[in-house]
C-alpha positions, 0 to 999 in steps of 0.5 A: 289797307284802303288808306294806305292805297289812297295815301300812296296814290298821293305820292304819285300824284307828286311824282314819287314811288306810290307806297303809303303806309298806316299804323294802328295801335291794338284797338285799330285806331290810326295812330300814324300815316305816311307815304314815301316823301323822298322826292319831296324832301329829298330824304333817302330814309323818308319812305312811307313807313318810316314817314308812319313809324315816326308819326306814330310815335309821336302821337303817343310820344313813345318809340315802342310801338309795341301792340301796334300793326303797320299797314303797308302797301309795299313789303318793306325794304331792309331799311324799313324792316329795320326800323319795324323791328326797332320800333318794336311793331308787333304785326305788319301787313302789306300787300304787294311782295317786292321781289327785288328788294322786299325783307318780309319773305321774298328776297330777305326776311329780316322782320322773322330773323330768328337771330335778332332779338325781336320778330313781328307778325307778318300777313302778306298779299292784302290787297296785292292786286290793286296795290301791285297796279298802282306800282306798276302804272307808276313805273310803266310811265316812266321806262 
């Protein structure tokens, strides 16, 4: 979680929603980083996990990530619990709950849809104190 921190204070620094996000494959490795790009590329789908997913899936070139575990500093919105679960990720984590738009168990809870065909391990509030900061000096300096 602490890279994950330190990789969304990137994207603040560069004027963009400060989530960073990390995956690791079973043996606790990094194999994938990201933070929101957004602004920087102009891609509304570049969020910091989809910005990881796709980094670590290229790294052991194979979409199924199968064992692996993504570090979040941000519950995932439903467009990237979406992509968590295409991917096949088995364990999430993420430290500050989104109450407006969060689909890991606050608002919806896509990732442990007893419906879809695949769910994933969900540990929530690591770190949630620094993490919900970090969210919250960003968009205070701009309201």
């Amino acid at each position: 979680m602490r890279r994950a921190l330190a990789l969304a204070r990137e994207a603040a620094a560069a004027d963009d929603v400060p989530v960073g996000a990390v995956v690791m494959d079973a043996a606790g490795t990094v194999i994938g980083e990201g933070r929101n790009l957004r602004e920087a590329t102009h891609d509304p789908t570049a969020h910091a996990e989809v910005v990881a997913l796709r980094a670590a899936a290229a790294s052991i070139r194979s979409w199924n990530l199968d064992g692996c575990t993504l570090v979040v500093t941000l519950e995932p919105c439903v467009m990237c619990a979406g992509a968590v679960l295409q991917s096949r990720v088995s364990r999430l984590v993420f430290g500050a709950w989104d109450e407006k738009a969060g689909a890991a168990g606050s608002v919806y809870d896509v990732v442990r849809d007893r419906r879809l065909p695949y769910r994933t391990e969900v540990v929530a509030g690591v770190l949630e104190a620094e993490a919900s900061t970090l969210l919250r000096a960003f968009f205070d300096t701009r309201r």
